[in-house]
C-alpha positions in Angstrom: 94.4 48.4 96.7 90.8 48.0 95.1 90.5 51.5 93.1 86.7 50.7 92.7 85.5 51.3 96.7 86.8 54.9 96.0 84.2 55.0 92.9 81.4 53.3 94.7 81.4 55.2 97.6 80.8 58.4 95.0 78.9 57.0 92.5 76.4 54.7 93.5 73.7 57.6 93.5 72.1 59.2 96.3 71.0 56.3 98.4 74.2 54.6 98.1 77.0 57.6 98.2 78.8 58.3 100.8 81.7 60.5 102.3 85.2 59.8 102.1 87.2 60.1 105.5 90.2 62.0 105.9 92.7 58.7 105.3 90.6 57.2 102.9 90.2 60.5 100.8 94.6 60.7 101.2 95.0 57.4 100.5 92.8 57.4 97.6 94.8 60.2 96.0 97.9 59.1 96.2 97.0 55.9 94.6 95.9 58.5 91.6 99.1 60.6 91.6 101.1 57.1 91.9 99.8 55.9 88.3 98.1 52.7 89.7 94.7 53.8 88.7 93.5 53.3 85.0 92.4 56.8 83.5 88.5 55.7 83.4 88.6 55.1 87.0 90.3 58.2 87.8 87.6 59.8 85.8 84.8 57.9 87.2 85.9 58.8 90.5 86.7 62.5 89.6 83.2 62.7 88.0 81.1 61.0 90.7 83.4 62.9 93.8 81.8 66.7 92.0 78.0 65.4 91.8 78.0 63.7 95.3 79.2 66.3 96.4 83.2 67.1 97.7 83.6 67.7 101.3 86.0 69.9 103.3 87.9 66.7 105.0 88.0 64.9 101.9 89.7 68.6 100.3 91.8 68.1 103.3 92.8 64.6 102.4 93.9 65.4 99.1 95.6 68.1 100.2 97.8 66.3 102.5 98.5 63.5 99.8 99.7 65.9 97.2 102.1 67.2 100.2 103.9 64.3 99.9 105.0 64.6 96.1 105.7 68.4 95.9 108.9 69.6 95.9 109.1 72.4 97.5 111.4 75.5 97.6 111.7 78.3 100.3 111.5 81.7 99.0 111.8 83.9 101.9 109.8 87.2 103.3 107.3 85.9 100.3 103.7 85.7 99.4 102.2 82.9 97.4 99.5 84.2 95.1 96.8 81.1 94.2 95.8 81.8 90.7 93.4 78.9 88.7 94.9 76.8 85.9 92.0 77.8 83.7 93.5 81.0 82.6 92.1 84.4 81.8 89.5 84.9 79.3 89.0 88.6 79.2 91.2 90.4 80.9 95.4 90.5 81.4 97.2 89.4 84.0 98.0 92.4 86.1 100.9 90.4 88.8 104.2 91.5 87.0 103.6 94.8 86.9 102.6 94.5 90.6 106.0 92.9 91.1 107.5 96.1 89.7 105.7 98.5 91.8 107.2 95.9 94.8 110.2 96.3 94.0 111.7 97.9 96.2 109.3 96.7 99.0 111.4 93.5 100.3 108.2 91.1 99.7 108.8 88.5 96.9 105.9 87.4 94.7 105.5 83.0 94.1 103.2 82.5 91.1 102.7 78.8 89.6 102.1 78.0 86.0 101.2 74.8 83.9 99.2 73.9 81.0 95.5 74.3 80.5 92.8 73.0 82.5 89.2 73.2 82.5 86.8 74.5 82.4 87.6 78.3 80.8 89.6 78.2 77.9 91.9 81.3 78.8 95.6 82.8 78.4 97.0 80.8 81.3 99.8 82.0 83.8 102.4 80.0 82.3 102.1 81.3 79.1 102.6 84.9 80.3 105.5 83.7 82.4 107.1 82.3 80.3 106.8 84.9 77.2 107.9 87.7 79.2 110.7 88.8 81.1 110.1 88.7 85.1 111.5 90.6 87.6 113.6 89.2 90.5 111.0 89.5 93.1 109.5 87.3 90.9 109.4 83.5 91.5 107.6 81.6 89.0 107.6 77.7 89.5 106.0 75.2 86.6 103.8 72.6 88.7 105.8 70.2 85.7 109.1 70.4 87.8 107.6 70.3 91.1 104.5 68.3 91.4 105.0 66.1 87.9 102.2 64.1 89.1 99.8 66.5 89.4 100.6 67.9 85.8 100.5 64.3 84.3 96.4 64.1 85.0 96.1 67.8 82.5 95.6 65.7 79.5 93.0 63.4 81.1 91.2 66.5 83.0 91.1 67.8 79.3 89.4 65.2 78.0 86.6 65.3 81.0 86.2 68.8 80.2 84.6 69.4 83.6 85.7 71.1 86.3 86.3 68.5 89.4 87.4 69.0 93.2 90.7 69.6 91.9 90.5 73.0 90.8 89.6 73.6 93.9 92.7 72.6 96.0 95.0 73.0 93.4 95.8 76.8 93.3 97.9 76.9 96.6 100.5 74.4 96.9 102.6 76.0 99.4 105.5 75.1 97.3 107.7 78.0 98.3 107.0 77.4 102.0 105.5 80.6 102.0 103.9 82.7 105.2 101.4 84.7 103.4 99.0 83.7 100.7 96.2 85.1 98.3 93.8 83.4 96.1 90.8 84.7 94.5 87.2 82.9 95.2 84.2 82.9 92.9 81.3 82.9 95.5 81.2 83.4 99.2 80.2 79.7 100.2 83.4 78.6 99.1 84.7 81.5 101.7 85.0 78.7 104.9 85.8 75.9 103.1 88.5 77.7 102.0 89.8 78.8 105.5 88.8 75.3 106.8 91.2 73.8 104.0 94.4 76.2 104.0 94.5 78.6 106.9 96.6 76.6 109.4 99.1 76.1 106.1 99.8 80.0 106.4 100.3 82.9 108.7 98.1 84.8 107.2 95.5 83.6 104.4 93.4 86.2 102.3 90.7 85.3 100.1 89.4 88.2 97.5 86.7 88.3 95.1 89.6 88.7 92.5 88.9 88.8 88.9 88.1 86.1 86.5 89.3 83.4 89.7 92.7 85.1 90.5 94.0 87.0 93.6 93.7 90.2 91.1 91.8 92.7 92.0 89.7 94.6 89.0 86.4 96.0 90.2 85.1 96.6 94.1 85.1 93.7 96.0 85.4 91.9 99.0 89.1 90.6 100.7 89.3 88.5 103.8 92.0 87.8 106.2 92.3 84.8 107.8 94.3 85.2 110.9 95.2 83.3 114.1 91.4 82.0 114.0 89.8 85.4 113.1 88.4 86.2 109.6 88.1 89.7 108.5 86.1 91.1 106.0 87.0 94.5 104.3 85.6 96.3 101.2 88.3 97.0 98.4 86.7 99.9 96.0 89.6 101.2 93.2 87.4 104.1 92.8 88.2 105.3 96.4 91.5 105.4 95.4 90.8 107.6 92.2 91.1 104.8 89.7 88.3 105.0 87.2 89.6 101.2 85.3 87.3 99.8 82.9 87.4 96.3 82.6 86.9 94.1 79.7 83.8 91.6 79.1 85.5 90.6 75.6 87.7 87.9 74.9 92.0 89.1 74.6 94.5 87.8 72.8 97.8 86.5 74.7 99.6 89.3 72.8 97.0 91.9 73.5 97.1 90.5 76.7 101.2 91.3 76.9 101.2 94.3 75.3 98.6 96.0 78.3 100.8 94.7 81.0 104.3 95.8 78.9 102.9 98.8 78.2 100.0 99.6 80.7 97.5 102.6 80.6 97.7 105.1 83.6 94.7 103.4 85.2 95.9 100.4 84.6 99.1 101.2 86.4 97.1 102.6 89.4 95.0 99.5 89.5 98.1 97.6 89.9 99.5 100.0 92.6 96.2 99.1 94.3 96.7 95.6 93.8 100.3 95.7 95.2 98.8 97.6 98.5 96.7 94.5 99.0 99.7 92.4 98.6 102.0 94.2 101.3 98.8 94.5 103.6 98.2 90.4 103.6 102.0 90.1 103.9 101.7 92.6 107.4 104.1 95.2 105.6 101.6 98.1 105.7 98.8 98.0 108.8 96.0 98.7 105.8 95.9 98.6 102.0 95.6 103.0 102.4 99.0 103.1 104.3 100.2 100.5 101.9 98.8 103.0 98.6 100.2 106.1 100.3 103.7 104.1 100.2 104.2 103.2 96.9 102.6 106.8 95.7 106.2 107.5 96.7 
């Protein structure tokens, strides 16, 4: 296989770019994730893909490629939270003290870890999985034992720097096999490529304007619900709920970082509560995110 069609048809400039189809885009990624492309090209390709720019078959294609190297691993009556591999800059991350307040709620939490990638230069989820003791509702997976490929391109991304259709498709892998799943989006246009891309992988998909990326939910903002062809939008507000959390527009420390989450602050455990009502609401445990706060109020 010629690597160079894949970089032509993206990087030839306006006139002479074109779109990917759905085989060509699957094809072409598997040939990446194989090793038979040299570094520049994959860079060339990765580079030129972001300008033209990406569309939502060609997301689909890649998709379906990386299917086929993923190892995957049920974890039943779960949810799969999509979380970037850029990390957090600002603020902790709130998910195992969420998995504590779930505890006793029968819904298991899949989180997935690996080094950096660009384009923030944050505390990543690996490194707070990994310096921390998790709870058994916990699953954590490293995307270095289960999609090796995948994590073999880090050092390359690294030194592109940019941020390239792969951050996009990359935070849910379905690796668990999971019904449910969350992920946090930036902007709203990226709200139907998003359901275009993973709803029919899931049961039920939400999207929420989550902080810094994640499926965490710090300030009022928007969640939808992707379900059986409907999308709902509702309106998440903490102070509804009586939680007056502050967060923080100044860069933490991984241990600063562990310490709030070890050892949280009362709004900071409320926030979480609120976050975990989300959580059992995607995962159709409570029939809204108020019946779901009123449950774990206890």
């Amino acid at each position: 296989m010629d690597f160079f069609k894949y970089i032509h048809a993206v990087g030839t400039g306006v006139k002479g770019n074109r779109d990917l189809t759905f085989q060509e885009t699957k094809e072409m990624m598997e040939y990446i994730l194989q090793g038979s492309a040299y570094g520049e090209q994959v860079a060339a390709f990765l580079l030129g893909w972001r300008l033209k720019p990406e569309t939502t078959e060609e997301f689909r294609g890649v998709v379906e490629a990386c299917d086929g190297f993923i190892k995957k691993r049920a974890v039943p009556n779960s949810i799969e939270l999509g979380y970037p591999f850029d990390g957090k800059v600002n603020n902790p991350f709130i998910f195992p003290l969420v998995a504590k307040i779930l505890e006793n709620a029968e819904l298991n939490l899949v989180v997935v870890g690996d080094d950096l990638t660009p384009a923030k230069k944050g505390i990543t989820l690996k490194e707070t999985a990994t310096s921390m003791d998790l709870g058994e509702n916990i699953y954590y997976f490293d995307r270095a034992d289960f999609f090796k490929e995948m994590h073999d391109l880090t050092p390359l991304r690294m030194r592109l720097g940019l941020r390239t259709g792969l951050n996009t498709i990359e935070k849910l892998t379905n690796v668990s096999s999971s019904d449910y799943a969350i992920t946090g989006i930036f902007h709203k246009p990226f709200l139907n490529r998003y359901i275009d891309i993973f709803s029919h992988r899931y049961k039920r998909l939400a999207l929420i304007q989550g902080n810094e990326g994640t499926p965490e939910l710090f300030s009022k903002g928007r969640l939808w619900i992707a379900d059986g062809g409907k999308v709902e939008e509702i309106i998440v507000d903490p102070e509804y709920y009586g939680i007056n959390y502050t967060k923080s527009w100044e860069k933490i420390t991984l241990s600063e970082s562990l310490e709030q989450t070890n050892n949280p602050s009362d709004e900071f455990f409320k926030l979480a509560r609120l976050n975990a009502a989300v959580f059992l609401f995607v995962a159709q445990k409570a029939a809204s995110i108020e019946e779901g706060y009123e449950m774990l109020n206890g």
